[in-house]
N, C-alpha and C positions, 0 to 999 in steps of 0.2 A: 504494500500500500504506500501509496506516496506519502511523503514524510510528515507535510505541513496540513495535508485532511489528515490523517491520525491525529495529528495534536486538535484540529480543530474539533473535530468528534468526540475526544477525550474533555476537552473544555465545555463543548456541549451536554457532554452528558453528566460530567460534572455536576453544571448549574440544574440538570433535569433533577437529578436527587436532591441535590440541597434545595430547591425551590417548590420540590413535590412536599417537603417538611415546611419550611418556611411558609409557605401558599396558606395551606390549609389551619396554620397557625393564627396568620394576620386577619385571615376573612373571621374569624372566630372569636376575634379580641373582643371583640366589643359584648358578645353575649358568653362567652366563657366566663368575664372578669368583670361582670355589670357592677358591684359593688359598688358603690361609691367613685362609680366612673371610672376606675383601673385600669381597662379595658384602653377607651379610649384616653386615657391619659399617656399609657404605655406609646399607642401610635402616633399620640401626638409628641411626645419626646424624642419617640425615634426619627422621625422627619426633622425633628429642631437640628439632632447633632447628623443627621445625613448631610442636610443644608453646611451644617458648619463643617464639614469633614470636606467636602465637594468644594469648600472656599480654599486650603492648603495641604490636605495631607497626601492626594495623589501623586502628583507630579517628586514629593520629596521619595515618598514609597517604592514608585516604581523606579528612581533614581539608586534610591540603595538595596531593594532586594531583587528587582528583575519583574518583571512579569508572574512568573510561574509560583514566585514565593510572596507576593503579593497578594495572588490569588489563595492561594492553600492557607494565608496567615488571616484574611481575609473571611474566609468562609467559615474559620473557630469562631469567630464573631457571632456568627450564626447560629452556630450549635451554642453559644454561651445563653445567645436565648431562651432557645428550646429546650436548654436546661434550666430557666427561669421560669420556664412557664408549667416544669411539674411542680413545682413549690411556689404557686403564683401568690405574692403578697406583694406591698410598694418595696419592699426593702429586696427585692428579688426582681419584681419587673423593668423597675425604673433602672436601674444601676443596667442591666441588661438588655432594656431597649439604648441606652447611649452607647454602647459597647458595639450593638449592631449598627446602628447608626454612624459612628466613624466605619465600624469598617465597609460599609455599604461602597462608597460612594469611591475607595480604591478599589472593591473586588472590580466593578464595572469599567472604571479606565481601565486597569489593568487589561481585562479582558479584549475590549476595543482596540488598545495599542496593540494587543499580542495576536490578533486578528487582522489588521492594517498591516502589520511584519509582514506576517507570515505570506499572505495574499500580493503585496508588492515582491518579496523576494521569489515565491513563486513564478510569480509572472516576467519577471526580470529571466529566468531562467527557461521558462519556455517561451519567450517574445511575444506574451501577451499583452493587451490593454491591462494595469493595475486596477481601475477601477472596477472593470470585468470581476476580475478573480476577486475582489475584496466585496461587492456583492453577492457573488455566490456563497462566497463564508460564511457572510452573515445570514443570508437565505438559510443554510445549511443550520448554524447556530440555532435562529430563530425556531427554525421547522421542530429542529428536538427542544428547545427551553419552553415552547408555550405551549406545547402539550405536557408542561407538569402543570399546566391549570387542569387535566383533564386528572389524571391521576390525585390530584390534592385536594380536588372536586369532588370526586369519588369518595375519595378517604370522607372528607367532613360529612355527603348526605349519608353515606352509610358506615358513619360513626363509627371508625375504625379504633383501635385506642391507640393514644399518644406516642407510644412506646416507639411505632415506627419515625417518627419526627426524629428523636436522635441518632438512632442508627444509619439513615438513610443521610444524615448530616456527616457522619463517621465517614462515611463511603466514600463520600466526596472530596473530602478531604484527603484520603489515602489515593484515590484514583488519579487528581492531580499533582502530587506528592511523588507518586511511583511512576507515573506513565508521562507525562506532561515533559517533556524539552525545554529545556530553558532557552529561549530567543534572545538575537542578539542583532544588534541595530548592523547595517549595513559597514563597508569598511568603509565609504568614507564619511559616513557620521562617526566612528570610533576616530579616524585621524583628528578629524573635528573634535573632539572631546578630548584628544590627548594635549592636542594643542591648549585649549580654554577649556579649566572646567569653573562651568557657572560658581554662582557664589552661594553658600544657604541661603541668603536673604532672597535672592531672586530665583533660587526654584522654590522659598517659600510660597510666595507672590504669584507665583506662574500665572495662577487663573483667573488674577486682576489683570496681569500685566495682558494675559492673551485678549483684552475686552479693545487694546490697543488697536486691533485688526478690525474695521469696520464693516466685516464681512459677519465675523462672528457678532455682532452689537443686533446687526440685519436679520440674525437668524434666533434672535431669542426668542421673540412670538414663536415662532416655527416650533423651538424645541419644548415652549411652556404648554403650549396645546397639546402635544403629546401627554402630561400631567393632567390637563381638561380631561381632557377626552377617554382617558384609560379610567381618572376618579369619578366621572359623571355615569359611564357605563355602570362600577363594581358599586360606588355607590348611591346613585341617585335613579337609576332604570330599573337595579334589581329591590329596591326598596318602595319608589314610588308603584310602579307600572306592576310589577311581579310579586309582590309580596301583599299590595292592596288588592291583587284581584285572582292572584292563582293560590297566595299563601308561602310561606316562607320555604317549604319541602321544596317547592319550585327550582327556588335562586341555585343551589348547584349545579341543578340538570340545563341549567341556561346558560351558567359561565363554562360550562362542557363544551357548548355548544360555540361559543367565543371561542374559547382556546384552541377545538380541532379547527375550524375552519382558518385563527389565524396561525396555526401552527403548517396547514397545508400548504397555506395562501402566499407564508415565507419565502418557502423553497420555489416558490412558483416564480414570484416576482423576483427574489434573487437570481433567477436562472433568464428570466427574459427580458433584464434592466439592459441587458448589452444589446439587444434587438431595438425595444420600445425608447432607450433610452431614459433620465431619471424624472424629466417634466412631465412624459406623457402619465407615467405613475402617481406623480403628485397631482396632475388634472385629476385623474380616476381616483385617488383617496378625497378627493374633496371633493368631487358631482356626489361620490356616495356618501358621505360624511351628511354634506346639507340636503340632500334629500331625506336622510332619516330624521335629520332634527327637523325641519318641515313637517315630515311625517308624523312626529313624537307631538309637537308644536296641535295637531288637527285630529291625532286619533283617542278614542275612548274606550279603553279597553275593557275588556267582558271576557267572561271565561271561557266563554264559546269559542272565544277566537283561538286557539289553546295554538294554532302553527303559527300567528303573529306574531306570539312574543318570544320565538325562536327565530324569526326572519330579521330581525332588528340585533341583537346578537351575531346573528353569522355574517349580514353587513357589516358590521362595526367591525368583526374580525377581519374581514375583507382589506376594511381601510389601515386596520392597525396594523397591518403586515408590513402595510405600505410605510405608514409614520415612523415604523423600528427598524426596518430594514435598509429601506433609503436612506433616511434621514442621519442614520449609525455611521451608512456608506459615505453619506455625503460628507461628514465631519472629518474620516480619513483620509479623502481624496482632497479637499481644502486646505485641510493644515495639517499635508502630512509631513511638515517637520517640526511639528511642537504638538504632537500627539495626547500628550501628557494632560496637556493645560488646557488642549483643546476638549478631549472627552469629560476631563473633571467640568469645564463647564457645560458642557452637556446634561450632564446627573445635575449639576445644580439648578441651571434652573427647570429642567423636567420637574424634580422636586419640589420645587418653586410653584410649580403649575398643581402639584399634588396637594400641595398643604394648601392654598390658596382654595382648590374646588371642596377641601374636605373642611378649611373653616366656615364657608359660605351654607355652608349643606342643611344644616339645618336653619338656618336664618331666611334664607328667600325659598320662592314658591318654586316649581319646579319651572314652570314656564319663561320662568326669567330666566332661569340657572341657565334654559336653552337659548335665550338671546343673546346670552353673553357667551356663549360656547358658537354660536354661529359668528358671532363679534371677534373673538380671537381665530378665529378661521379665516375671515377674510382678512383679517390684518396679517397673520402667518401668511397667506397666498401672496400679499403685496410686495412683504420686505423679502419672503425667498424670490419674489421674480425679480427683485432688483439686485438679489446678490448674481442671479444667471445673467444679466445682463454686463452686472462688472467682470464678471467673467468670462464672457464670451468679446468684451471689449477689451481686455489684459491682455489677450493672449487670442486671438481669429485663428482656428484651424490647427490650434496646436492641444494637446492634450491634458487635460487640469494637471495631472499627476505629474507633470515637468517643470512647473512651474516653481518660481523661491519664495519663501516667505521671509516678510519682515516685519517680525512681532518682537517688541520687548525684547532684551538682552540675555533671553533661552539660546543655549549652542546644543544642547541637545536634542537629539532628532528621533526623536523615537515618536483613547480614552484617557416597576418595577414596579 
């Protein structure tokens, strides 16, 4: 097997076990730990130190332990929770949602950068297009990581017990641990590095310093709606729409139904972005995107309609395929020589868009939540077509992937 899909697959399956745990933990916070609001105080903590972890710990992390050990130190994080949550009390959850929360926001650069590598050095090798190879990666990725909503799905309607959550956390961590390659930047970013190496201060910084590129400033709506859009689905569709009118046994058998369609939908669109290119994809996630909330915006649901409230679902997965795949794509192929700083802002402010839809949530009605979800939609549509247009005026008929950047005083070239 070629060398750089094996690792990708091992990273893939990776995050399928630690997130088939994780998953089915997070959906559950809120009525596991109803006490005196535990639940949700736990999730709201851990989004506070994700936000803060996503402002300077990636870029130093994958700087001093690599990729591969990022990840594996990365995902104990994870299991520290799910080991908080068999003895769930404040002095157990809280200390252990911010534990997951820093380490959130490096497992996922890491993961980015070490998929960005991997996909340019391949393609460097067989005289591929980079950006080709670096979306089927993620295609590939995505295809196994969202179908652990189906497996974690599974577990919680048919109340499996907990036990499997750490194990399956264990797994993962030995699987990238034992099998995983440690990637290593190209030789002439290593010449580059031997010459200058950055200062702490400024790979503290990275992920201020990278807001210097006004391409990334253009793409924040872009990446905040991602955060809309995934917490308006898990939380505002399966609670207003599906649980006022089918009951709450419902809401797993629906996020099933998300997960396989965008876990299919990945691999699909990973594999035909080199055909279709990455605009005609971002058209198609947003005809579908504002048709459903139109749709959401006009329909009355009834129990009778029992295939409806799976058809809004499996679109939504449709478009999400498109929002994680591409959009992952797109940050690698932009700035792939500040990788680091560029994916940590990524998680930040996705994050940003998460906490944002999950404070609102219960304060406004559901029909505004969708105004304002169609609102950052067409403003994401605006400032991505004007980062395609600086880019298509940089550089006429040459390839993004060749291009230099000049962000902030980074020499290193190396990323729910």
């Amino acid at each position: 097997m070629e060398r750089n899909l094996k690792n990708v697959l091992v990273i893939s399956f990776g995050f399928l076990l630690l997130f088939t745990a994780y998953g089915g933990l997070q959906s559950l916070q809120s009525s596991l730990h109803s006490e005196e609001g535990l639940g949700v105080a736990s999730l709201s903590v851990l989004y506070a130190a994700l936000i803060f972890s996503s402002m300077f710990l990636p870029p130093i992390l994958i700087k001093k332990l690599g990729c591969k050990w990022t990840i594996a130190g990365s995902m104990c994080c994870y299991i520290a929770f799910s080991l908080g949550n068999f003895y769930a009390s404040w002095y157990t959850l809280i200390p252990t949602s911010v534990i997951l929360g820093l380490g959130g926001a490096p497992l996922w650069s890491a993961k980015c950068t070490y998929l960005t590598i991997a996909g340019n050095s391949y393609a460097e090798k067989a005289g591929k297009n980079g950006k080709d190879i670096i979306n089927q990666y993620f295609g590939v990725f995505f295809l196994i990581f969202q179908s652990s909503g189906i497996w974690g799905n599974l577990i919680s309607s048919l109340i499996f017990s907990q036990a499997s959550n750490k194990a399956s956390g264990v797994l993962a961590v030995l699987l990238i641990a034992i099998f995983l390659d440690q990637i290593k930047p190209d030789q002439a970013e290593t010449k580059k590095e031997i010459l200058k190496t950055p200062s702490f201060w400024s790979t503290f910084l990275a992920t201020f310093q990278h807001l210097k590129d006004k391409r990334q400033c253009l793409l924040i709506p872009l990446t905040m709606y991602s955060g809309f859009e995934q917490g308006f689905l898990s939380g505002d569709y399966t609670k207003t729409y599906v649980t006022c009118a089918l009951g709450i046994h419902y809401v797993g058998y629906v996020m099933i139904c998300f997960s396989a369609v965008n876990s299919l939908c990945s691999l699909l669109f990973g594999k035909i972005s080199q055909f279709t290119g990455r605009k005609f994809l971002f058209a198609l996630a947003t005809v579908t995107n504002t048709a459903c909330i139109i749709a959401l915006l006009l329909w009355k649901p009834h129990p009778k309609q029992l295939a409806v409230f799976f058809v809004f679902p499996a679109l939504w997965g449709l478009s999400d395929a498109i929002w994680q795949t591409q959009t992952n794509g797109l940050y690698g192929i932009l700035f792939e020589k500040h990788k680091e700083a560029a994916f940590a802002n990524y998680r930040l402010w996705e994050s940003c868009g998460f906490v944002i839809a999950f404070g609102y949530s219960t304060k406004l009605q559901v029909y505004i939540k969708l105004y304002i979800l169609l609102s950052v939609l067409v403003l994401s549509m605006v400032t991505y077509g004007v980062v395609e247009y600086l880019e298509a005026k940089s550089s006429p008929g040459t390839p993004t992937t060749t291009k230099k950047e000049n962000v902030g005083p980074l020499t290193q070239e190396t990323y729910m």
